[in-house]
Jmol script that loads the backbone (N, CA, C; Angstrom):
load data "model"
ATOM      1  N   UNK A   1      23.520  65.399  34.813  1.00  0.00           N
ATOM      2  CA  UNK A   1      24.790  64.714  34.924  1.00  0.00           C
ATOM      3  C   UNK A   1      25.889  65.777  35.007  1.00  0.00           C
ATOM      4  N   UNK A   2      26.456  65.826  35.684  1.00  0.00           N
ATOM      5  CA  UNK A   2      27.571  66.605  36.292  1.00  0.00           C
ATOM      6  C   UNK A   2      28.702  66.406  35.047  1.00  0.00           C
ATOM      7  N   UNK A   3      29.618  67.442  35.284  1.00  0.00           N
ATOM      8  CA  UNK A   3      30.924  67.346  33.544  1.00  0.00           C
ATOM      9  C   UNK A   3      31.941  65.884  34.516  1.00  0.00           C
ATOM     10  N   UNK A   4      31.960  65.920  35.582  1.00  0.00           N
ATOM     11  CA  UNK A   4      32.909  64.733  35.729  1.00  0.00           C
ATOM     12  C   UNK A   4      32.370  63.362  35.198  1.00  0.00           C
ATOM     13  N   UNK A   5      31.038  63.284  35.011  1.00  0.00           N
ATOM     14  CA  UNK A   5      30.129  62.156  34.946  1.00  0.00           C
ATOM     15  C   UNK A   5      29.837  62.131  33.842  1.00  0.00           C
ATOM     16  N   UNK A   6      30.289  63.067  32.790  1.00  0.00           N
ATOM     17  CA  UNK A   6      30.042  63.183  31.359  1.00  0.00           C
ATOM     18  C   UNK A   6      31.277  62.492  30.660  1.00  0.00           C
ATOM     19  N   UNK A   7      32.714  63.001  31.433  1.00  0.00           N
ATOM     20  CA  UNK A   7      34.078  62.465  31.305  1.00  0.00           C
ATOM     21  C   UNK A   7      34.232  61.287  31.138  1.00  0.00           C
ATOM     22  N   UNK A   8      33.936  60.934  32.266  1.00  0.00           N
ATOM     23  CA  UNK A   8      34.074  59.508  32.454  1.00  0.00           C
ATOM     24  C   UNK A   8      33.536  58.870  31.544  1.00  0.00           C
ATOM     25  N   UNK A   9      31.978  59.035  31.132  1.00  0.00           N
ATOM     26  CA  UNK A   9      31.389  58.292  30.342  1.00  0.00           C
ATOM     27  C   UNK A   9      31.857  58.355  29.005  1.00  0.00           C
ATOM     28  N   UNK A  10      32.603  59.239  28.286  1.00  0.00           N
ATOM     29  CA  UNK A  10      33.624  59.229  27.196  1.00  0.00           C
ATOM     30  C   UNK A  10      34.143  58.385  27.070  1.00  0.00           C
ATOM     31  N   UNK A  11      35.248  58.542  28.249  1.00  0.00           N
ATOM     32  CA  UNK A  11      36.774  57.899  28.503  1.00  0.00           C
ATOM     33  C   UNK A  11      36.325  56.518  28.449  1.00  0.00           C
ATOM     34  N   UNK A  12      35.045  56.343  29.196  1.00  0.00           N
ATOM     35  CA  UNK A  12      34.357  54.444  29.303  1.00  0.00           C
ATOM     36  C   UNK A  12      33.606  53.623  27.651  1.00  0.00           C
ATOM     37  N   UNK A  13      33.889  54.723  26.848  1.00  0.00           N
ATOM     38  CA  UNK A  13      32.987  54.530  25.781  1.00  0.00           C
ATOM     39  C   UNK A  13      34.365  54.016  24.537  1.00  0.00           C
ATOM     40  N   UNK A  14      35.306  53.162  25.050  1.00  0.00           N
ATOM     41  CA  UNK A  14      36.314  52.990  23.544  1.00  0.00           C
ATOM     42  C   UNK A  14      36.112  51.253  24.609  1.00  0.00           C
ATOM     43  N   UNK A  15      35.306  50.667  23.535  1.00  0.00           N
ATOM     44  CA  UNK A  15      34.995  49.424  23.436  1.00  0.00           C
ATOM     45  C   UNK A  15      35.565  48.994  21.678  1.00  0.00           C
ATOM     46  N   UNK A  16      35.070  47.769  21.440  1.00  0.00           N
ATOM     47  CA  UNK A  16      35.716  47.320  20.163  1.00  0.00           C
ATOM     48  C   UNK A  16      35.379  48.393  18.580  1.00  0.00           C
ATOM     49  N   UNK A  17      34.083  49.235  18.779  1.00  0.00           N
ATOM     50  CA  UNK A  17      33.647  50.265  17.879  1.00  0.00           C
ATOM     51  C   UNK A  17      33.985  51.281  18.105  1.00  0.00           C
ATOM     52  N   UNK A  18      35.417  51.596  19.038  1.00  0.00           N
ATOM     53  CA  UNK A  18      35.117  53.028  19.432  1.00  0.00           C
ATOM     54  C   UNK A  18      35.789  53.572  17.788  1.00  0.00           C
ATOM     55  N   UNK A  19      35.276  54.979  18.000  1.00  0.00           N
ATOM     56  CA  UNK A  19      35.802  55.505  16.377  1.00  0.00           C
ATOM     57  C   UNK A  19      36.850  56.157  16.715  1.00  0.00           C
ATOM     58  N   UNK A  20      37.910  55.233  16.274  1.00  0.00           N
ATOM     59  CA  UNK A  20      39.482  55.791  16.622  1.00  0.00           C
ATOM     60  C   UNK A  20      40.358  55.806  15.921  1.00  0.00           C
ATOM     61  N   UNK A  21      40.119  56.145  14.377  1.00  0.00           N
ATOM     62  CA  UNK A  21      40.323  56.123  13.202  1.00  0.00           C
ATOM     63  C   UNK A  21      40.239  54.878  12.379  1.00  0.00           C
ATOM     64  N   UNK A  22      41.061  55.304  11.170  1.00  0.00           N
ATOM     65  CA  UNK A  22      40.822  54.186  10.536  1.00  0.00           C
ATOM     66  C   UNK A  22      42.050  52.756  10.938  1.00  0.00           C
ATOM     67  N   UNK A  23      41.141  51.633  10.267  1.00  0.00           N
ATOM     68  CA  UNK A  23      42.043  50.636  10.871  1.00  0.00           C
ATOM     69  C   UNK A  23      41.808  49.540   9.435  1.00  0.00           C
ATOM     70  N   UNK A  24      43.218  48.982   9.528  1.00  0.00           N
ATOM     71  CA  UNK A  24      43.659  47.923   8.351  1.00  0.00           C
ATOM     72  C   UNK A  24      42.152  47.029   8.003  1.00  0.00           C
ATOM     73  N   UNK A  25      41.873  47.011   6.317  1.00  0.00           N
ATOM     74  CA  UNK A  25      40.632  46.447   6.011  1.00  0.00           C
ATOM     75  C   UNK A  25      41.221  44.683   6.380  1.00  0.00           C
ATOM     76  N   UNK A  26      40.354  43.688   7.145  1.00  0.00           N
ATOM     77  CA  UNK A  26      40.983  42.399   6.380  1.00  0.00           C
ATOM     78  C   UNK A  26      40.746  42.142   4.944  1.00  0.00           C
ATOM     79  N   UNK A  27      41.528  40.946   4.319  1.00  0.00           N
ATOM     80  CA  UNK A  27      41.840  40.247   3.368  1.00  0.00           C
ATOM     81  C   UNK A  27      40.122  39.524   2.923  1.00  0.00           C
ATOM     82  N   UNK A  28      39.236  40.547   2.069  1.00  0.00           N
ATOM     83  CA  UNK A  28      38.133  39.409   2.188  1.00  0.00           C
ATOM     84  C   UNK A  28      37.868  37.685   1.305  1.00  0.00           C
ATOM     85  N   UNK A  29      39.203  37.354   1.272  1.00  0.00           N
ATOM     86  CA  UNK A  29      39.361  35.836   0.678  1.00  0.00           C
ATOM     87  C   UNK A  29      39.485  35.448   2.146  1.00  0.00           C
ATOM     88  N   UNK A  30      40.044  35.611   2.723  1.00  0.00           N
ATOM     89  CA  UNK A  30      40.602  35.438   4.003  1.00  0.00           C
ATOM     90  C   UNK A  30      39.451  35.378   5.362  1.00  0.00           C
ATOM     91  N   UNK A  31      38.384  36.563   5.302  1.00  0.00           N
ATOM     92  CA  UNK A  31      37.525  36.956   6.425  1.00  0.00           C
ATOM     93  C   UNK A  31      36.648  36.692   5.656  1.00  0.00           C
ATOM     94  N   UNK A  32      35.053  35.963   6.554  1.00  0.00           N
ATOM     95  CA  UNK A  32      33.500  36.270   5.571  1.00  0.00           C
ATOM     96  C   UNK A  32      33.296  37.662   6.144  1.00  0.00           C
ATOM     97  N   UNK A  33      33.448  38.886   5.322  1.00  0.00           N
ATOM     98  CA  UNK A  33      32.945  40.061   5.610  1.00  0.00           C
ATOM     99  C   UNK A  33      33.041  40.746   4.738  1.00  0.00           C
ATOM    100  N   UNK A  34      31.610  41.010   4.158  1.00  0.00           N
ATOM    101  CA  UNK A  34      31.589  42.359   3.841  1.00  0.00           C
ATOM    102  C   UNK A  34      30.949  43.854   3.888  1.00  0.00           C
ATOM    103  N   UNK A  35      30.763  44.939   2.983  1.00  0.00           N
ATOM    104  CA  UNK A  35      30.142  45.731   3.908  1.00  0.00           C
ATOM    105  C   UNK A  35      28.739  45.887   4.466  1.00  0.00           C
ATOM    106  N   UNK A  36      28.081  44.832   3.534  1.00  0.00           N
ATOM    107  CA  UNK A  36      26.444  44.427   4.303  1.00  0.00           C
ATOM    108  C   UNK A  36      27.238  43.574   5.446  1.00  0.00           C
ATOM    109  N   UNK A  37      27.724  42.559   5.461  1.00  0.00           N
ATOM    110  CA  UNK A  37      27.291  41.540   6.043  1.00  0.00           C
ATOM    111  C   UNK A  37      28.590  40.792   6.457  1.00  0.00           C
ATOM    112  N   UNK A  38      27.983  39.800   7.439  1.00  0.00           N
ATOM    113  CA  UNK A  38      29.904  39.296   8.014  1.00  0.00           C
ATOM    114  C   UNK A  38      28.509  37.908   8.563  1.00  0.00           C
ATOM    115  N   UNK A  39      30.022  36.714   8.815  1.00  0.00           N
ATOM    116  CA  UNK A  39      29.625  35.112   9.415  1.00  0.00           C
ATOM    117  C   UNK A  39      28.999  36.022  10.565  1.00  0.00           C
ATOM    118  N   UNK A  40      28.505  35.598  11.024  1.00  0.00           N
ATOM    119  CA  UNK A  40      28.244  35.499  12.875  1.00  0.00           C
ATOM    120  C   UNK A  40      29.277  35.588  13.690  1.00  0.00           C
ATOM    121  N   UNK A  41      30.102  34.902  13.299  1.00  0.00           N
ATOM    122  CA  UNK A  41      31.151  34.557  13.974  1.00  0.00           C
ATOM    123  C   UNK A  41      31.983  35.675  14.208  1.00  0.00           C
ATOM    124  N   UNK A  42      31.948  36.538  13.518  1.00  0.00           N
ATOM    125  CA  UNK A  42      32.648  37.777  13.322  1.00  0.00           C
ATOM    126  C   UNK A  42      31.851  39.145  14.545  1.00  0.00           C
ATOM    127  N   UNK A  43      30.831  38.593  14.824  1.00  0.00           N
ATOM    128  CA  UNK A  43      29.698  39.713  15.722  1.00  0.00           C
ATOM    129  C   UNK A  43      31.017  40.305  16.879  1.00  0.00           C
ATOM    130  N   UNK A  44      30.789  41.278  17.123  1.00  0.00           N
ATOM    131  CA  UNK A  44      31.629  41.924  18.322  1.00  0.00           C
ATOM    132  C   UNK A  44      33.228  42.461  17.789  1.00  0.00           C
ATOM    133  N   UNK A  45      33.465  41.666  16.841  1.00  0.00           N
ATOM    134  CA  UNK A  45      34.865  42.249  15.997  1.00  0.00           C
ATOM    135  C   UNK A  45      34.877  42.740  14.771  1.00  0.00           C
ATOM    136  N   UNK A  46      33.911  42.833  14.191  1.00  0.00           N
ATOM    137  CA  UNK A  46      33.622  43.534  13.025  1.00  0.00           C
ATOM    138  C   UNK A  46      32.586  44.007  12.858  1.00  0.00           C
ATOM    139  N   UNK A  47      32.307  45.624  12.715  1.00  0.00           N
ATOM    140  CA  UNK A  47      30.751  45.949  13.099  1.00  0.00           C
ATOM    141  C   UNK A  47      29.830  46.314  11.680  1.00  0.00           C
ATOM    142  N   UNK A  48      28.757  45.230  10.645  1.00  0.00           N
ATOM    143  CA  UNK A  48      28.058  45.480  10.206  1.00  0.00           C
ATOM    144  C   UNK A  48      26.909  45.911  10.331  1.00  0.00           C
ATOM    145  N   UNK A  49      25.826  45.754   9.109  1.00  0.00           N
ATOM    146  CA  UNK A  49      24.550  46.101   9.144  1.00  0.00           C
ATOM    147  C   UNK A  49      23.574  44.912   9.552  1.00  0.00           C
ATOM    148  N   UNK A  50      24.215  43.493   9.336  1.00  0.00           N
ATOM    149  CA  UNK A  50      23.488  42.647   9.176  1.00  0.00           C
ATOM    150  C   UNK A  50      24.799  41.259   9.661  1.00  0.00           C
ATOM    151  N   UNK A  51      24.717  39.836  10.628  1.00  0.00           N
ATOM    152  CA  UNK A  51      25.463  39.078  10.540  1.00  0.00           C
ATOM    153  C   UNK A  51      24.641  38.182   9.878  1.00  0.00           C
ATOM    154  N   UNK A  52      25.575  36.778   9.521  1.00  0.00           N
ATOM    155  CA  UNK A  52      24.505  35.554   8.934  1.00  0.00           C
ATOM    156  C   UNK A  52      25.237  34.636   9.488  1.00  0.00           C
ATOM    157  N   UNK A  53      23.505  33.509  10.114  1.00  0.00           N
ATOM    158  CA  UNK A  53      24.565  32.124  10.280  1.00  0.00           C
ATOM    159  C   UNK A  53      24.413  31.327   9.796  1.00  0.00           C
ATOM    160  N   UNK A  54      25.521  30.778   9.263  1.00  0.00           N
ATOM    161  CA  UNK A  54      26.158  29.789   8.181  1.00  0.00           C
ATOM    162  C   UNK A  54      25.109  28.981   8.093  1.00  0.00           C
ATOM    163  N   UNK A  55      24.898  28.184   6.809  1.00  0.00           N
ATOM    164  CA  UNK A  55      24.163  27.301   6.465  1.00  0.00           C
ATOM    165  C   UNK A  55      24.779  26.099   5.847  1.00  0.00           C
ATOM    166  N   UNK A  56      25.330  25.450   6.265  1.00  0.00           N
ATOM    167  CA  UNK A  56      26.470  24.558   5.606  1.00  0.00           C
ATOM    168  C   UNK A  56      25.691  23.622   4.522  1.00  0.00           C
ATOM    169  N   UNK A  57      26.347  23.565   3.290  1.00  0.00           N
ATOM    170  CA  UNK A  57      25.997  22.673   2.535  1.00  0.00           C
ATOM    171  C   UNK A  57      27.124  21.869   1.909  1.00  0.00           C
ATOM    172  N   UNK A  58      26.859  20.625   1.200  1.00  0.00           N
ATOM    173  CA  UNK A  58      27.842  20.027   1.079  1.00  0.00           C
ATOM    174  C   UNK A  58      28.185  19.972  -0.670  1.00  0.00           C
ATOM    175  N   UNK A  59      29.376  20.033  -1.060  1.00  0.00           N
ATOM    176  CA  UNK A  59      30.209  19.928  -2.480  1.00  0.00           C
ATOM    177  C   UNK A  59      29.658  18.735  -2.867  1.00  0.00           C
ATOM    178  N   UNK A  60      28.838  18.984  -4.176  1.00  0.00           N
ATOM    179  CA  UNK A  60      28.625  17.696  -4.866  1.00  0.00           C
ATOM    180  C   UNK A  60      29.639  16.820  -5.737  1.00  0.00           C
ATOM    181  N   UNK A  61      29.468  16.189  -6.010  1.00  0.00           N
ATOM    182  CA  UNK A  61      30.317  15.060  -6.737  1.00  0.00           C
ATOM    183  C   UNK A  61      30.767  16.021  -8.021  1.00  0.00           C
ATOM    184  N   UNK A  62      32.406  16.099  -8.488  1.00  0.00           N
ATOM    185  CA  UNK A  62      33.151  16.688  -9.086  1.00  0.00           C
ATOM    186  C   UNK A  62      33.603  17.556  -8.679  1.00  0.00           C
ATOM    187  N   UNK A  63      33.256  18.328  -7.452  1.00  0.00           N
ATOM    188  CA  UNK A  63      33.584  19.060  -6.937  1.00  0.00           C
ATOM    189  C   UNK A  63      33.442  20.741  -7.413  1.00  0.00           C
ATOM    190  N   UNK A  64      33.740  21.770  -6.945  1.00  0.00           N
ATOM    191  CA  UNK A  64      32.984  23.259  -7.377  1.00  0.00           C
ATOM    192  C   UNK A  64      35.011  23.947  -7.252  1.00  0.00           C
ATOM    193  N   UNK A  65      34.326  25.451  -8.048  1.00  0.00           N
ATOM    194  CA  UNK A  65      35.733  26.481  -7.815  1.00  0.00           C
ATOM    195  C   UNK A  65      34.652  27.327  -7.334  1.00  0.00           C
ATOM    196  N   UNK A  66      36.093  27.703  -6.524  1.00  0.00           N
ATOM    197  CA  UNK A  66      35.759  28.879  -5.005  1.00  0.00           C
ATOM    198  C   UNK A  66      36.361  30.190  -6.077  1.00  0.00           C
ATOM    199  N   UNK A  67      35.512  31.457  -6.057  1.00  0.00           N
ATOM    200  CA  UNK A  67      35.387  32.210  -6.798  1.00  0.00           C
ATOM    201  C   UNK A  67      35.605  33.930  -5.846  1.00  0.00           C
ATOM    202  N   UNK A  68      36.384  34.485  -6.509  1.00  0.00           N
ATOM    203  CA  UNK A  68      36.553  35.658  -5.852  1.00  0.00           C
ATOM    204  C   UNK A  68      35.342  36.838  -6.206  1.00  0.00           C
ATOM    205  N   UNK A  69      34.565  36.021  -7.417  1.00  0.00           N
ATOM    206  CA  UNK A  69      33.598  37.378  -7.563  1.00  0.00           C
ATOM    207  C   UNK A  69      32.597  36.231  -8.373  1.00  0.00           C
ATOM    208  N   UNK A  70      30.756  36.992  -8.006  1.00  0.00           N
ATOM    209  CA  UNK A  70      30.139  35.662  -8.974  1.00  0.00           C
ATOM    210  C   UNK A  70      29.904  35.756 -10.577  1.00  0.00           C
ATOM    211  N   UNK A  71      30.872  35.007 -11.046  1.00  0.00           N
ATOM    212  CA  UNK A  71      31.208  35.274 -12.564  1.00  0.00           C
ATOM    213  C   UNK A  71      32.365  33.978 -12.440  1.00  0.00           C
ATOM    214  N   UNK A  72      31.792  33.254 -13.484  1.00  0.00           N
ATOM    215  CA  UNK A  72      32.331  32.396 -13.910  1.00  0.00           C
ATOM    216  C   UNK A  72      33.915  32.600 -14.556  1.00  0.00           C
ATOM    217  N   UNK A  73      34.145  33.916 -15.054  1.00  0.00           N
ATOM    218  CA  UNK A  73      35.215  34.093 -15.365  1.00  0.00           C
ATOM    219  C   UNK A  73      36.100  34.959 -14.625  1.00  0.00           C
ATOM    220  N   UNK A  74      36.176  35.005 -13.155  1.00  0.00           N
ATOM    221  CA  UNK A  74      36.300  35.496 -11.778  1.00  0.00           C
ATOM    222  C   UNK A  74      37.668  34.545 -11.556  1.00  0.00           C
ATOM    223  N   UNK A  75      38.482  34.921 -11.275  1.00  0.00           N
ATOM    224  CA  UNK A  75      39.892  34.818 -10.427  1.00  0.00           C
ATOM    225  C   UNK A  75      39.091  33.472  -9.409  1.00  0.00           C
ATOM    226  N   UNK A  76      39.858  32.441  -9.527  1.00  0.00           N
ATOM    227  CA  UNK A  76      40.222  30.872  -9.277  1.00  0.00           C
ATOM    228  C   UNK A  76      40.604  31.210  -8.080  1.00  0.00           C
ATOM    229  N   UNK A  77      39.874  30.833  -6.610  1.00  0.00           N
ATOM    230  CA  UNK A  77      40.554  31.101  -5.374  1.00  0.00           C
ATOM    231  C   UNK A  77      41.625  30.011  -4.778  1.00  0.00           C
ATOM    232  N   UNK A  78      40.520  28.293  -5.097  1.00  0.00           N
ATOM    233  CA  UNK A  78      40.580  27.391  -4.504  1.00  0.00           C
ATOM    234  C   UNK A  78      39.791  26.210  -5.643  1.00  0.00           C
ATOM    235  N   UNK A  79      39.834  25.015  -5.202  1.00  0.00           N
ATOM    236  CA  UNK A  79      38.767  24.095  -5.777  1.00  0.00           C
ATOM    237  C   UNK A  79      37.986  22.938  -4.377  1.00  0.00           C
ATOM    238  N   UNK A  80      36.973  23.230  -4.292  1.00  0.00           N
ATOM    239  CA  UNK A  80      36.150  22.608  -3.182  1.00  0.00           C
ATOM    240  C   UNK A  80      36.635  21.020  -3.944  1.00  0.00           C
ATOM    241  N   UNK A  81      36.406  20.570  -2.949  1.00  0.00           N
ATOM    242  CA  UNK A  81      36.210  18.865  -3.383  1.00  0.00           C
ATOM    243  C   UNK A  81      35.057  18.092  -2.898  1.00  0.00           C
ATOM    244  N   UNK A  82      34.319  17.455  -3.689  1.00  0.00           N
ATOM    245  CA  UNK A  82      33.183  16.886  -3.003  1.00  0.00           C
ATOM    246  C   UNK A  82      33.159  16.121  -1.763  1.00  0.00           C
ATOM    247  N   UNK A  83      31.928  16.654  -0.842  1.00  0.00           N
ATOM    248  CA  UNK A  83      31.812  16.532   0.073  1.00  0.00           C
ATOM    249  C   UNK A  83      32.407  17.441   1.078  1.00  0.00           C
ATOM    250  N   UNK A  84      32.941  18.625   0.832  1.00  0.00           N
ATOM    251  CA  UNK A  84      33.359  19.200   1.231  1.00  0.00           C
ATOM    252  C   UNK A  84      32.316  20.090   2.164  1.00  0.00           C
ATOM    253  N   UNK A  85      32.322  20.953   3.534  1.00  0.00           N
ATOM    254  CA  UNK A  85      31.195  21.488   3.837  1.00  0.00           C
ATOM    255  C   UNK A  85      31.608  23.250   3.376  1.00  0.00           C
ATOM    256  N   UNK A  86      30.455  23.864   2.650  1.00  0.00           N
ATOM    257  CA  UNK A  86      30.471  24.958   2.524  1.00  0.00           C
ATOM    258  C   UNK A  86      29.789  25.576   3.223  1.00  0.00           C
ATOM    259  N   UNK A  87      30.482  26.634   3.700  1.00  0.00           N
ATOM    260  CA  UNK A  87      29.166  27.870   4.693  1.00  0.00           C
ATOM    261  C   UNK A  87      28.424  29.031   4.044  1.00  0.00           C
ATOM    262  N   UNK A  88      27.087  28.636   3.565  1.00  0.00           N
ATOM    263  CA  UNK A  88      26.478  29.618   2.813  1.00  0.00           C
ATOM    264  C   UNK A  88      25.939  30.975   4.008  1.00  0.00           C
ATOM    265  N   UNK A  89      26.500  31.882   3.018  1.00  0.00           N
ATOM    266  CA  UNK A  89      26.491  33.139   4.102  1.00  0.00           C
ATOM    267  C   UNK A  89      25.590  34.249   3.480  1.00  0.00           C
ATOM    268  N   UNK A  90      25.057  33.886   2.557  1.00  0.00           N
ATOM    269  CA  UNK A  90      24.571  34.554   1.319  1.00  0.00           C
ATOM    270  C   UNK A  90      24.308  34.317   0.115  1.00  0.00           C
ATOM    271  N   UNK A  91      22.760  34.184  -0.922  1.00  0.00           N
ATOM    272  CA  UNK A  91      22.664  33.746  -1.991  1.00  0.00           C
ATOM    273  C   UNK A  91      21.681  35.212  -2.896  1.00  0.00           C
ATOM    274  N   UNK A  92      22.554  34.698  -3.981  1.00  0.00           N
ATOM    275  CA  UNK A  92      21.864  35.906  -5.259  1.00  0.00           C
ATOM    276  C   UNK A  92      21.543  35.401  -6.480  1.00  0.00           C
ATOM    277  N   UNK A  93      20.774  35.049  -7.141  1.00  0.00           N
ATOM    278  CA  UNK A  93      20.515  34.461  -8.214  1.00  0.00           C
ATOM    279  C   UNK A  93      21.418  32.720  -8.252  1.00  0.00           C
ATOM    280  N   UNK A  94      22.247  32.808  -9.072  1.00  0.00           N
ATOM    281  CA  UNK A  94      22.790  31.253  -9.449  1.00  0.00           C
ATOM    282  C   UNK A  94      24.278  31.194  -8.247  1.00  0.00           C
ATOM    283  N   UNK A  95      24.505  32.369  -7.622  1.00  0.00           N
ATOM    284  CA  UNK A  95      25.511  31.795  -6.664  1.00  0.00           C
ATOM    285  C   UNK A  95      25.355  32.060  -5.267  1.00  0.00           C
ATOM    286  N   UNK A  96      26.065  31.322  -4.487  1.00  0.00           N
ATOM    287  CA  UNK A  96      26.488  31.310  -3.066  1.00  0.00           C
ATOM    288  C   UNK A  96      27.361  32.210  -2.727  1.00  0.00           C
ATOM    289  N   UNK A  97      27.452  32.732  -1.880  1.00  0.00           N
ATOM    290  CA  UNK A  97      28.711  33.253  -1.403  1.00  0.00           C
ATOM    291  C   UNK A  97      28.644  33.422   0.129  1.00  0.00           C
ATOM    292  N   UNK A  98      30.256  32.638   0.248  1.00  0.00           N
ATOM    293  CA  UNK A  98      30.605  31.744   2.374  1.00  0.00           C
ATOM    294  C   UNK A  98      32.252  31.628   2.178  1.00  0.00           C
ATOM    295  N   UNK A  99      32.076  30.452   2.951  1.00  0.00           N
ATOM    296  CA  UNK A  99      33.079  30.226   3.148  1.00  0.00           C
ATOM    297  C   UNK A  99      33.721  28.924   3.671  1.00  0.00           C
ATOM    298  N   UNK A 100      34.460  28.292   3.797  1.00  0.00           N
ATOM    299  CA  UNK A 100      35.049  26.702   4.548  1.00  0.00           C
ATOM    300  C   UNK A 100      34.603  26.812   5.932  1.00  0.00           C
ATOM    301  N   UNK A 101      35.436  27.879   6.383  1.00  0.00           N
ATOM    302  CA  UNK A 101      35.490  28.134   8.036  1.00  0.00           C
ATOM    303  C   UNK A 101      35.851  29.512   8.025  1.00  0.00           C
ATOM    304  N   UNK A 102      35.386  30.198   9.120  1.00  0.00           N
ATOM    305  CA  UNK A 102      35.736  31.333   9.870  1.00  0.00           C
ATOM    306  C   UNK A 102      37.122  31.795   9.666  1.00  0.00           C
ATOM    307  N   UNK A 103      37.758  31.144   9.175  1.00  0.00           N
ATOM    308  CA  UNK A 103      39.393  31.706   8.777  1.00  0.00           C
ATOM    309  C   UNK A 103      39.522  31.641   7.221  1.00  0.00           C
ATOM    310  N   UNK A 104      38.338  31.386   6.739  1.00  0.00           N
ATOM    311  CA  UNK A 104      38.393  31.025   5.067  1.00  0.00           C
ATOM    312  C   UNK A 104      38.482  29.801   4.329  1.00  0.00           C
ATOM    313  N   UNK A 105      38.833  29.816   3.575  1.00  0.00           N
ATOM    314  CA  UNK A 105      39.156  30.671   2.110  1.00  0.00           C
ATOM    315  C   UNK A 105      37.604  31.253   2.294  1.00  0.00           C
ATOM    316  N   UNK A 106      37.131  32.438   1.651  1.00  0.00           N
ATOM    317  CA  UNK A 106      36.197  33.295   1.426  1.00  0.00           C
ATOM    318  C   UNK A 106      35.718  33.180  -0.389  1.00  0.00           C
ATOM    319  N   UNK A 107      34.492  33.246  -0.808  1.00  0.00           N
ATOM    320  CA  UNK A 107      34.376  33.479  -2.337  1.00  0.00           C
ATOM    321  C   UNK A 107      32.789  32.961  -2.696  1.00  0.00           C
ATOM    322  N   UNK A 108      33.042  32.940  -3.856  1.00  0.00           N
ATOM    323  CA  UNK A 108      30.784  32.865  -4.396  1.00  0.00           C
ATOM    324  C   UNK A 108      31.927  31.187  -5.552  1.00  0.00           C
ATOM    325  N   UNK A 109      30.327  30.510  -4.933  1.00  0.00           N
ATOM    326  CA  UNK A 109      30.702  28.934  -5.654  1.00  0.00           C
ATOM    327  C   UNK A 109      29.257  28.967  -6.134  1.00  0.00           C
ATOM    328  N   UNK A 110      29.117  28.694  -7.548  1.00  0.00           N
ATOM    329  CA  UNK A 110      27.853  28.660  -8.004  1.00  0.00           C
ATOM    330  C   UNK A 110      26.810  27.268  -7.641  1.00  0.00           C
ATOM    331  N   UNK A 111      25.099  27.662  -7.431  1.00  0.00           N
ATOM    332  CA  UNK A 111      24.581  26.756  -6.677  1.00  0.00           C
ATOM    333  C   UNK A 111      25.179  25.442  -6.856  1.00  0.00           C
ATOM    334  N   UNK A 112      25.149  24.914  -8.871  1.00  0.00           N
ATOM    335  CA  UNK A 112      24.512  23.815  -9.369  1.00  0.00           C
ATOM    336  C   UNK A 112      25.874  22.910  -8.734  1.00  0.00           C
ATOM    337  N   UNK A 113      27.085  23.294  -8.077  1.00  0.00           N
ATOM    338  CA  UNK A 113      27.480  22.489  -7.459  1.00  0.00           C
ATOM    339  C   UNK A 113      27.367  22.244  -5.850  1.00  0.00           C
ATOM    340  N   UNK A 114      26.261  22.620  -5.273  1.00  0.00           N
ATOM    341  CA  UNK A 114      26.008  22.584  -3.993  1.00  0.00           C
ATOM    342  C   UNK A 114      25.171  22.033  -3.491  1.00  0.00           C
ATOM    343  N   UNK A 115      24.813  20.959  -2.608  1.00  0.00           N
ATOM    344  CA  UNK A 115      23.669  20.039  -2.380  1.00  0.00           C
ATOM    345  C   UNK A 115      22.260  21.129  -1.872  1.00  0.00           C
ATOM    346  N   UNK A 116      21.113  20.676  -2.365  1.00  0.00           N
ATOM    347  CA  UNK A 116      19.807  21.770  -2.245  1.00  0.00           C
ATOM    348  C   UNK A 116      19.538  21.730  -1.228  1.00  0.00           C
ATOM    349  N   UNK A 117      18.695  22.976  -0.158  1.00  0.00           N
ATOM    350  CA  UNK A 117      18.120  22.755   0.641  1.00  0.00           C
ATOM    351  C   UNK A 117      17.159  21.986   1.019  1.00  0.00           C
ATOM    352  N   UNK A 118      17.164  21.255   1.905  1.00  0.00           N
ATOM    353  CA  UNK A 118      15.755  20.025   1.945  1.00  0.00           C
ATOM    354  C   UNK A 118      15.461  20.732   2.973  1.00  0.00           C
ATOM    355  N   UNK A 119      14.055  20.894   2.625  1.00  0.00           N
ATOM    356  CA  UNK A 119      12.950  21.371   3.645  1.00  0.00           C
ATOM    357  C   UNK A 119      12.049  20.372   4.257  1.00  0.00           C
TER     358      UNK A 119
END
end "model"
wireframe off; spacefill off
backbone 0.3
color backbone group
């Protein structure tokens, strides 16, 4: 490959990952992303290790709190209301962690208020 043909292929290489310093983190109440992992929805604009697609489940009766960290005694984001659809984006022991929609609210809602997977 010739140096003009090397150039070019540089200059052609600043797509959405190009490394062009650093750039503003989003708000993760706000975005499902973090540094494992982001919605799907996020593929091509935010570059992880791993995407997930949503698994929606629904707010049981009394409804759940949307949680900024999984710990019950975790900063109050929101309060789901039953029937509400949650997007499970990720599970670890007793919590979830998703989101409403692709624009948020973001946070870990523990299972025992979330309808079970039926297989």
């Amino acid at each position: 490959m010739s140096q003009d043909e090397l150039n070019d292929l540089a200059t052609s290489a600043k797509g959405p990952f190009a490394l062009a310093g650093p750039i503003a983190r989003p708000d993760p109440r706000k975005v499902p992303l973090r540094g494992d992992l982001a919605h799907v929805g996020l593929a091509g604009k935010h570059f992880v290790p791993h995407y997930a697609v949503p698994q929606p489940r629904g707010v049981l009766p009394g409804g759940a709190r949307l949680l900024a960290e999984p710990s019950e005694t975790a900063e109050e984001l929101c309060v789901l209301l039953e029937g509400d659809s949650f997007e499970v984006l990720d599970l670890s022991r007793e919590w979830a962690w998703g989101c409403l929609s692709l624009e948020g609210p973001v946070g870990y809602v523990h299972l025992d208020h979330l309808e079970p997977v039926v297989a």
